[in-house]
C-alpha positions, -999 to +999 in steps of 0.1 A: +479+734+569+453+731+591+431+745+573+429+717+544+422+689+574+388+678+584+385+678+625+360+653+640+347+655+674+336+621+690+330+615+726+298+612+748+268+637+752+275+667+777+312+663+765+312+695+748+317+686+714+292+710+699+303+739+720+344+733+712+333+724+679+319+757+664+347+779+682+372+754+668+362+763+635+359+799+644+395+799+652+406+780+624+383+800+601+365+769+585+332+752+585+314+735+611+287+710+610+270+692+638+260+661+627+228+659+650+212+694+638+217+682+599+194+656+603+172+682+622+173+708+596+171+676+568+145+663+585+122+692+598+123+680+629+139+678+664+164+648+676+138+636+700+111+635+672+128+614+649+139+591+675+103+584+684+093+579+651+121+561+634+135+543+667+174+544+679+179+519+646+161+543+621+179+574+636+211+557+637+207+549+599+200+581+589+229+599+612+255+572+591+242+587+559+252+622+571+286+611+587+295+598+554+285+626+531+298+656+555+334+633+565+340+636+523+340+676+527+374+693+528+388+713+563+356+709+582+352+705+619+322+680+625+307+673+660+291+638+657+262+627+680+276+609+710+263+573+698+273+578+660+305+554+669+282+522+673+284+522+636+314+499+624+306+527+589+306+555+611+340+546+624+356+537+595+346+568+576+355+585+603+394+573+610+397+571+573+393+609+567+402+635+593+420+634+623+393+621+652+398+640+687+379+623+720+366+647+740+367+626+775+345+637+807+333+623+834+293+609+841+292+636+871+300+661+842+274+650+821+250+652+843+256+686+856+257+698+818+230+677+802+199+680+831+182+708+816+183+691+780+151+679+772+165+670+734+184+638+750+162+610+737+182+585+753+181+605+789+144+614+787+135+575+799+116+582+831+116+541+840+159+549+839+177+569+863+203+590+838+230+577+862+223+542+853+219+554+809+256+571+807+268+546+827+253+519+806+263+541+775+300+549+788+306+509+789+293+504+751+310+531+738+341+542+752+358+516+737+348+525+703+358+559+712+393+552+725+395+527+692+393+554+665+409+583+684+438+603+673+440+627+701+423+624+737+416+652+754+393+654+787+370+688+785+358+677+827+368+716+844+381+726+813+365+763+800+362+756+758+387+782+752+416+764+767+399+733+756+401+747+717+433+763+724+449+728+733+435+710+706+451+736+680+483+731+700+480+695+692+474+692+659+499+717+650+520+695+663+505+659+651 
């Protein structure tokens, strides 16, 4: 059964959705889809490129357009950019057609697992401590988050293997 169901991961940057996502649908033996490297391989072009040249709004246009047309696939497991909630479509498309799982963690956690990323557009502000961004970015979007989640799960000291393994659990039994 879980097979036929589309799985979409939501939650903030350094959360791990990416990670959990593709051994998700290695377990479940379906197809994954990040929805930050379609527009890459659509556009040619890394995140941080198109954000310069399009701005947040252009970028966040473009990443709707994607959510839309990969959320009408059947038994996928999508991994959606950690700001793709701020669109009322985004949200709607995505409640409406899979079951949405939160993957929760805490700003010390992305810290420790996004420093080294230089394709974090939004961290790569050198006027902005990346404290003072996720903090910023935890108070806009959490809410959004925790309104279209089915299943919460926080990935903090978690390895992804138990992480994957608890989301199965859960949705066998959702």
């Amino acid at each position: 059964m879980l097979e036929k169901r589309n799985i979409f991961l939501i939650g903030p940057m350094g959360a791990g959705k990416s990670t959990i996502g593709r051994q998700l649908a290695q377990q479940l033996n379906i197809e994954f889809y990040d929805s930050d490297q379609e527009i890459e391989k659509r556009t040619g072009a890394d995140i941080s490129w198109v954000f310069d040249v399009e701005g947040e709004i252009g970028f966040r246009e473009r990443e709707e357009k994607i959510i839309n047309e990969l959320t009408l696939k059947q038994g996928i497991v999508l991994a959606t950019g950690g700001g793709s909630v701020t669109s009322k479509n985004t949200r709607k498309y995505l409640a409406a057609r899979g079951t949405v799982i939160y993957l929760e963690t805490t700003i010390e956690k992305q810290i420790i697992r996004t420093q080294r990323d230089k394709k974090r557009p939004l961290l790569n502000k050198t006027d902005i401590s990346p404290i003072k961004v996720l903090e910023k970015l935890a108070n806009e979007r959490n809410p959004f988050y925790q309104e279209i989640a089915d299943i919460t799960i926080r990935t903090n000291d978690q390895s992804a293997r138990f992480v994957v393994n608890q989301i199965i659990h859960m949705l066998k039994n959702n």
